[in-house]
Phi, psi and omega in degrees: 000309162314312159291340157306325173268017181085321194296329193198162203268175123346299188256014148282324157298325161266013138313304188296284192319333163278349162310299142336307204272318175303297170246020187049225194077165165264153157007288223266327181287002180287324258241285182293281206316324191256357158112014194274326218220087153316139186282298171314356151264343173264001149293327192284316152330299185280357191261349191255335181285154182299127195091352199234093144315172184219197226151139139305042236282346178234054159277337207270133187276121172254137181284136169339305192272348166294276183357289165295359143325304187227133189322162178263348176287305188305321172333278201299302170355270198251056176342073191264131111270146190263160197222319216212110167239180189192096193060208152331339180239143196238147174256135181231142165252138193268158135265006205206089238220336176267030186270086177276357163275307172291336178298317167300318197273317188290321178308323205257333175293302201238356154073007181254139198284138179240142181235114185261153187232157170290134143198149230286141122052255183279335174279349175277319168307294164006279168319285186313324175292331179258352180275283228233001172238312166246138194236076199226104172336304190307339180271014159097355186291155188185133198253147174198120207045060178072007243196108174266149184219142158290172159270146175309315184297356174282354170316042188252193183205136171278132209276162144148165200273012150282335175332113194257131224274196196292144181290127162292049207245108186262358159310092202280165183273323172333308205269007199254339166305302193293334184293289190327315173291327179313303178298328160330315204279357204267147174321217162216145187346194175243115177337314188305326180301306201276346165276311167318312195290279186351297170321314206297316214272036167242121194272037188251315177312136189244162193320295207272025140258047158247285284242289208302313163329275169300303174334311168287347157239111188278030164248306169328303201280223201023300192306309191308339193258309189286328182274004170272319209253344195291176183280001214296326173287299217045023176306138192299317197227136221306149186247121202236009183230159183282288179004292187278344186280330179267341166322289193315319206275322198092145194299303162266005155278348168276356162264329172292311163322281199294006178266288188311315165326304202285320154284359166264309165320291169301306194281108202209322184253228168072134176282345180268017198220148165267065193290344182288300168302296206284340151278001162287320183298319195312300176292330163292346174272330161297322188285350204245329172287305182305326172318304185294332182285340175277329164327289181306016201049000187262090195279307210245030182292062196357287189284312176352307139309356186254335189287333186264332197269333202266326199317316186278001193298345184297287195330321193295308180313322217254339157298316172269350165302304208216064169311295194305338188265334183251009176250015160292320193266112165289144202278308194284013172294157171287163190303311208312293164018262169319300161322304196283334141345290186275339180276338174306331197271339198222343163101339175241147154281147189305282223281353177257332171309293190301334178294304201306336164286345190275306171317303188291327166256054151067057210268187170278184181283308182299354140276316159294324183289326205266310196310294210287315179229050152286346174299318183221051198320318164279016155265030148302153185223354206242310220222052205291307172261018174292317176316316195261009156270301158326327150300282182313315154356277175295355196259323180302289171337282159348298177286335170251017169261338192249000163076021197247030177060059144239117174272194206280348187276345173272002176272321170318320188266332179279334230241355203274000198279318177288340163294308161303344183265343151234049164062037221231121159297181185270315184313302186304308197288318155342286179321292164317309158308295198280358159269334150310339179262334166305312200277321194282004160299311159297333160311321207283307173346318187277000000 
């Protein structure tokens, strides 16, 4: 990511790795240590990627038993700290937060979902000295109600010259802490959804005990049907049963429905939002995703549509947390826009908000990935294309909702880097428009 973005050459990077191998150290300080790497461009860096909050982290009070979450050898290792925890999920602070290894090994140590956050360096060393290494009165450490605190006088930097200075950041972890409970606090999926999915994943399970599964909650059985019928499917002829729909739609396209249903049931009012537009784009955006995937030969690409109706959800969530505050942020702003908007007002952004509610009710990979980076598809690792059918998806929508002049022939040129990654001429992308634009007529038609 760093040579992509420029920041360093090829081949400054296997210096630092030999470097690495030789005298150990990490990477990004092997990096800083040989004159490769500014340190203050790789907080910005890093503070600029999609998702990756950032913390004050030693304005903040840590509770005593998070500390004791997690060991103090792995802790001091990988200068890692725990911050927050909340039900199942442990909030942590990083100097490096895109570490998907260390994240795997503490997830597999404490059995908890870990949600890494940016902090500086030097503020992690800091911490680590007074959370786990030192137990010295004279220095102000000082417990209260179980509560271990920094002192206000910990504000230093650890000397040598890789050490990386402070985030440039006006995001406090308070407020990014309070979202994350928030979103926690949000219900949880509807039973029927979690019964399906289970059914689905025994391969023993047959249509009609899915049929029978949904068939018990009839509003869930309703959507599933009107969205079996939209135009995005095209079936020639009308579908008027959970029966036929799950025959027609197949066992995991029948869960990416009645999964994308069940999320439109909830998020459906509140005065400060416009749900109704945002859910017609969500569906021009699905429609236009299931489109691209038949292009692509995959007709029957299972998440795919709940993957395109889904990309935005962070927006609704975050309309329903915090209305009076997201309803400042015009909607018909361009995505940056918005984004740099939400992270200002909340420390998060709509695509890392929505993964972390997709995260807490367990959604697949194949879901989560495209909601957290359709923005930025190639920092996908699990579910790539699916992420940049989904972009393409939201970039289609986008142009025929937002009013932002983009006909389908300027998107061929803001669009060519996913179009090449998902080997899709302009001529093909035309097609994928004017058949998304047939279809969203006919939905209004009906």
């Amino acid at each position: 990511m760093l040579v992509r973005s420029e920041l360093i050459t090829p081949n400054q990077l296997q210096e630092a790795l030999e470097k690495q191998r030789a005298d150990g150290g990490k990477v990004v300080e092997n990096l800083i240590a040989l004159g490769h790497l500014d340190s203050q461009a790789f907080v910005r860096f890093l503070s600029n990627q999609r998702g990756v909050a950032s913390i004050d982290l030693l304005n903040y009070m840590i509770p005593a038993e998070v500390i004791q979450l997690v060991d103090r050898d792995f802790a001091l290792k990988h200068e890692i700290l725990p911050i927050d925890k909340m039900g199942k999920h442990l909030t942590v602070g990083m100097a490096c937060p895109l570490d998907e290894k260390t994240v795997g090994e503490l997830e597999s140590q404490t059995g908890l979902k870990v949600r890494p956050l940016l902090v500086s360096m030097s503020d992690i060393r800091v911490a680590l000295e007074n959370y786990y290494k030192v137990e010295k009165p004279e220095q102000e450490s000082y417990s209260i109600e179980g509560d271990l605190r920094l002192p206000p006088a910990a504000k230093v930097t650890t000397p040598g010259s890789a050490s990386i200075g402070l985030v440039e950041s006006s995001i406090k972890f308070e407020k990014v802490v309070h979202l994350i409970r928030e979103i926690s606090s949000l219900p949880a999926l509807p039973e029927t959804v979690h019964q399906v999915r289970t059914a689905m994943e025994n391969p023993d399970t047959s249509t009609q005990e899915i049929a029978t599964i949904i068939g018990h909650d009839p509003s869930l059985a309703a959507k599933v049907v009107s969205l079996a019928n939209s135009a995005a499917y095209g079936f020639t002829h009308k579908i008027d049963t959970i029966e036929r729909a799950t025959a027609l739609l197949g066992l995991k396209e029948v869960y990416s429905v009645a999964l994308a249903s069940a999320v439109i049931e909830y998020f459906t009012e509140g005065a400060h939002f416009d749900h109704k537009a945002f859910w017609k784009r969500s569906m021009i955006g699905a429609t236009a995703c299931k489109l691209i995937a038949k292009m692509k030969g995959n007709p029957d690409a299972g998440s795919v549509f709940a993957a395109g109706l889904m990309h935005d959800i962070g927006r609704a969530v975050l309309a329903e947390i915090a209305p009076k505050q997201y309803v400042a942020i015009d909607q018909l702003l361009p995505e940056d826009a918005v984004i740099d908007l939400e992270n200002e007002k909340f420390g998060l952004a709509h695509p890392e908000v929505g993964y972390l509610l997709a995260d807490g009710w367990g959604l697949p990979e194949d879901i989560k990935e495209p909601i957290r980076f359709h923005h930025d598809f190639q920092q996908a690792q699990h579910a790539q294309e699916m992420v940049a059918t989904t972009a393409l998806g939201a970039a289609i929508a986008d142009a025929m909702t937002r009013g932002n002049g983009l006909a389908a022939d300027a998107l061929i040129e803001e669009q060519s880097i996913l179009l090449e990654a998902l080997e899709i001429d302009g001529e093909q992308l035309l097609e994928i428009y004017k058949a998304t634009e047939a279809a969203v007529q006919a939905e209004e038609s009906k």
